[in-house]
N, C-alpha and C positions, 0 to 999 in steps of 0.2 A: 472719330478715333484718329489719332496720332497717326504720324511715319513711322514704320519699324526703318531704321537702316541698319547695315551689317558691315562690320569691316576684318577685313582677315588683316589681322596682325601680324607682319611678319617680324621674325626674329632671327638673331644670331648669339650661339652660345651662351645663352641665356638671357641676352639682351636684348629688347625692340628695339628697333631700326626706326631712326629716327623718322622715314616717310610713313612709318606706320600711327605715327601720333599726328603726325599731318593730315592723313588721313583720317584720325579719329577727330582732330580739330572741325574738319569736312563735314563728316557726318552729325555731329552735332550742327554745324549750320543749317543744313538737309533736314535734320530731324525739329528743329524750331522748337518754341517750349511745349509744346505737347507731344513732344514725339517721343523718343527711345532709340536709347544707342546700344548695338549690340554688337559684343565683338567676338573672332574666333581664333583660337591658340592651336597649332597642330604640334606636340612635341613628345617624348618620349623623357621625361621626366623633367622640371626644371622648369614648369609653367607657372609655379606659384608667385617667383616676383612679378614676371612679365602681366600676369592676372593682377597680382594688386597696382601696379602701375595703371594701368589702363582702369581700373575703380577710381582712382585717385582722379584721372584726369577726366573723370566724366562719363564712363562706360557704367551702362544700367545692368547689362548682364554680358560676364562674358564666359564664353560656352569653350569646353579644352576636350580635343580629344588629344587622348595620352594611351600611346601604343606602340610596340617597338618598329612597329613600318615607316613609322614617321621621323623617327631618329635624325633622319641624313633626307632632304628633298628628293621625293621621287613624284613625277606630275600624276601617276594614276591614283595615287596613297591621297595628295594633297587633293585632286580634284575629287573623291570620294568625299574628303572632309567638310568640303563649300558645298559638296549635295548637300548632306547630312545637315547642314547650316541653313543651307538655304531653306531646305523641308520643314528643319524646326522651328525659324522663324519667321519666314514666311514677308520677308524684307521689301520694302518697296524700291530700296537699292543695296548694291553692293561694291564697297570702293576698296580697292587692292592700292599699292603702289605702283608706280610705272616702273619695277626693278626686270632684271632677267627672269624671276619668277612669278609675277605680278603680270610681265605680259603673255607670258606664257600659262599662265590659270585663266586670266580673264575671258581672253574670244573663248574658250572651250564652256566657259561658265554658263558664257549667254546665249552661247547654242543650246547647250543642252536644257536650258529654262525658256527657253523663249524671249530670252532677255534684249533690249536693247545695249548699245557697247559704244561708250566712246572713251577714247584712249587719249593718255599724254595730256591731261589736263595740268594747265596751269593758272587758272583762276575761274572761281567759281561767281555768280552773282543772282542774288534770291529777292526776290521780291518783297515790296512790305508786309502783306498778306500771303508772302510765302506758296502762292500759285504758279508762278512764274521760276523758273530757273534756266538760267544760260551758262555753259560749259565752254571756257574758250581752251584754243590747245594750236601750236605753231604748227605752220605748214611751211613748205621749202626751204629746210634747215635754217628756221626760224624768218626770213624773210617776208613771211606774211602771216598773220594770225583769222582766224576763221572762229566766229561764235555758235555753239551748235545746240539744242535741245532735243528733247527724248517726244516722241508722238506717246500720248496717253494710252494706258493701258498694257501697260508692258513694264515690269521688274527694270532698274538701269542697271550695267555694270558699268564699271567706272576705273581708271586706273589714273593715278594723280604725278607728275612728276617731282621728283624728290626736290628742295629746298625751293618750291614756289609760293608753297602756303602754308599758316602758321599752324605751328604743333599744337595741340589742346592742352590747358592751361594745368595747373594742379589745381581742383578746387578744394573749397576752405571745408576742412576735418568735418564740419559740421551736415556739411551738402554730400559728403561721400556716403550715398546710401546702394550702392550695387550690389551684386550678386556674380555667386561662379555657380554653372550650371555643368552638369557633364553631358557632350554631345554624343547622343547614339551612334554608334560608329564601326563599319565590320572590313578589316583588312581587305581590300582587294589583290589579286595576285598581282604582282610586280613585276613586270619588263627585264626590270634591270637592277643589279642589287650593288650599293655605295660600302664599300666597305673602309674608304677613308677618304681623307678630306688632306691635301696638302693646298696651302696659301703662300705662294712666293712673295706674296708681300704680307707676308702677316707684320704685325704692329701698327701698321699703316690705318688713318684713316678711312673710310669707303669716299672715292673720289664722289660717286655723287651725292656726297650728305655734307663734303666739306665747306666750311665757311670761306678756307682761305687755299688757293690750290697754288704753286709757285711749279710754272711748266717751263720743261726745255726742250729745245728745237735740234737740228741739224748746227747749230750755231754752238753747241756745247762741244763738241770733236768728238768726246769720247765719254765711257762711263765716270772715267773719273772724273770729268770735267760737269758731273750731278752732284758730286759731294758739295761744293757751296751751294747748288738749289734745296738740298734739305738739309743745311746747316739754317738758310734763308726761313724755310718751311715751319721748323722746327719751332725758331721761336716768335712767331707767328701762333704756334698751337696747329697748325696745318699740314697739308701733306705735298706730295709733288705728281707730278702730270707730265705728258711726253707728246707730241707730236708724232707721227705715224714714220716722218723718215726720220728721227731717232729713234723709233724702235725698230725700224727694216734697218739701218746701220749695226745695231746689236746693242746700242747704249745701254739701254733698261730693255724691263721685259713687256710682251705687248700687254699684258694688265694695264700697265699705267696711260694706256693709248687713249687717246681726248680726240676726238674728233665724229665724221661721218660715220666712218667706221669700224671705230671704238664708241668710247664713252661720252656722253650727252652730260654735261656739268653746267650748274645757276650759281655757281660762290659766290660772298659777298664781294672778294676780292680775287683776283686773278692775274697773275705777273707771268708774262710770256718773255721767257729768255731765248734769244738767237730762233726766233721761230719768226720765220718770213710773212706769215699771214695767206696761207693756199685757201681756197674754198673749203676745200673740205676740212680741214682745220678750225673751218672759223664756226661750221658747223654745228659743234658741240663745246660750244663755249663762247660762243656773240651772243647768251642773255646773258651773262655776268653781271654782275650789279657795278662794277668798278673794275676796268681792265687796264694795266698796267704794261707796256710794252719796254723792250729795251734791247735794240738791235744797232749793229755796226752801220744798217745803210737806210739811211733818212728814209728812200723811195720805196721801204718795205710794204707792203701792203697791209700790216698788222696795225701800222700805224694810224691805217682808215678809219680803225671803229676803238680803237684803244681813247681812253678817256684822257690818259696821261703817258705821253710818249717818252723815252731817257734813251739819245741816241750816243752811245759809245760800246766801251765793252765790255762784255757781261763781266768778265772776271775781273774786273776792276770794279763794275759799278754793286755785283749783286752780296760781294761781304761788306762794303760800306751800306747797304740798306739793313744789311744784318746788325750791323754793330748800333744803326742809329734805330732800329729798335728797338734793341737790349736797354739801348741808355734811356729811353723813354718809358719802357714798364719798370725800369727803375726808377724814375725819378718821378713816376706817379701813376 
């Protein structure tokens, strides 16, 4: 018999999250062609596209509880619903994202299942006969990477980090043969009750799903001195990002904080304005796939691990990058 694997889906306002197709990419590797991919929706109306999505891309069955507890993230509501998941299908893994909520379900998952747990994955690697699996995931704010596997006989939990691995495909009209099932599902009392949701950066893209992130440092002065980084951002299709001492300054707000101790970002691309290069900065954002520096002082530190260094100043250099890529998506 096949791998069952399970993925909890996460979503926002009606939309999956982009690390959750990552992870449903995952789980079909995991699951190999005899296996089955199963996935779980927790929402309070508004499961139906994020369920055909997930059919489209490959999902055998995906299981929705729909219930007004689940509305708004509460961890005893959601951790009820990965029992209930886990009970029904009885998975030989289960792969979350590595989000705020994704790490906070996961250990509680695989306690309560007896699960094994490894976190922060950023690539997977399976064997030809599909016995073998290694889990690699960064250690010392990226500095060294560690390959780790699961001892047999025990359920995996797994949490994947967002733009490391590729999203699951759409398959062709033909092969989309899944199914929605409804998971058995009984409210448990609640902690704590959400009764709204404010996003200081709403419209923005989620920094850890961005492709293209354009961050500024201490080297910007002031808020206003962010408006050319998301004019930059902007048309790029991207979003913008802050070092931790322009968000202690008050530039932006700590949402857009990139670092140790903010946010962990892999973009394709990554342009660090007036940002010195501190450790802890480089932190959450030395995997970038292409890092773009551009500071006043040659001897910055940012310039160590930047691919491509532009030593002058921002406010001169970062509207001519702006302009010279407007003229380039226009001219093809």
């Amino acid at each position: 018999m096949g791998k069952k694997i399970l993925v909890f889906a996460e979503h926002r306002d009606g939309a999956l999250r982009r690390v959750a197709l990552e992870a449903l990419g995952a789980a079909k590797l995991l699951a190999g062609k005899d296996g089955s991919v199963h996935a779980v929706l927790a929402s309070f109306g508004g499961a139906a596209e994020p369920a055909a999505e997930l059919i489209a891309r490959g999902a055998d069955v995906v299981h929705i509880a729909d219930d007004p507890s689940l509305e708004h993230y509460a961890p005893e509501a959601y951790i009820a619903v990965l029992g209930a998941a886990m009970t029904a299908v009885g998975p030989s893994a289960l792969l979350l994202g590595h989000t705020a909520i994704g790490r906070e379900l996961a250990p509680r998952v695989a306690v309560a299942h007896g699960a094994g747990h490894i976190a922060d994955v950023t690539a997977i690697e399976v064997s030809s006969d599909g016995s073998d699996v290694a889990f690699t995931r960064p250690l010392y704010a990226g500095k060294a990477f560690e390959r780790r596997s699961f001892l047999p006989g025990h359920p995996w939990v797994i949490t994947v980090r967002p733009n490391n691995l590729p999203p699951a495909e759409l398959c062709d009209a033909g092969d989309r043969g899944g199914s929605v099932a409804v998971l058995p599902y009984t409210a448990p009392p609640l902690l704590t009750a959400v009764r709204g949701i404010v996003r200081r950066t709403s419209g923005q893209i989620d920094l850890a799903e961005a492709d293209v992130i354009v961050s500024g440092g201490r080297g910007v002065r002031s808020a206003a001195g962010f408006e050319p980084l998301h004019a930059l951002a902007a048309a790029f299709g991207g979003t913008v990002g802050a070092s931790r001492a322009a968000c202690d300054a008050g530039y932006c707000d700590y949402a857009l904080q990139i670092g140790q101790t903010g946010k962990v970002v892999t973009p394709q691309l990554y342009i660090a304005c007036g940002i010195s290069g501190a450790i802890q900065h480089l932190a959450g954002m030395s995997q970038s796939r292409t890092i773009v520096a551009i500071n006043k002082d040659p001897d910055a530190p940012i310039f160590g691990i930047a691919d491509y260094g532009i030593v002058g100043d921002l406010f001169e250099i970062v509207p001519l990058l702006k302009e010279e890529v407007l003229r380039a998506q226009k001219s093809g």
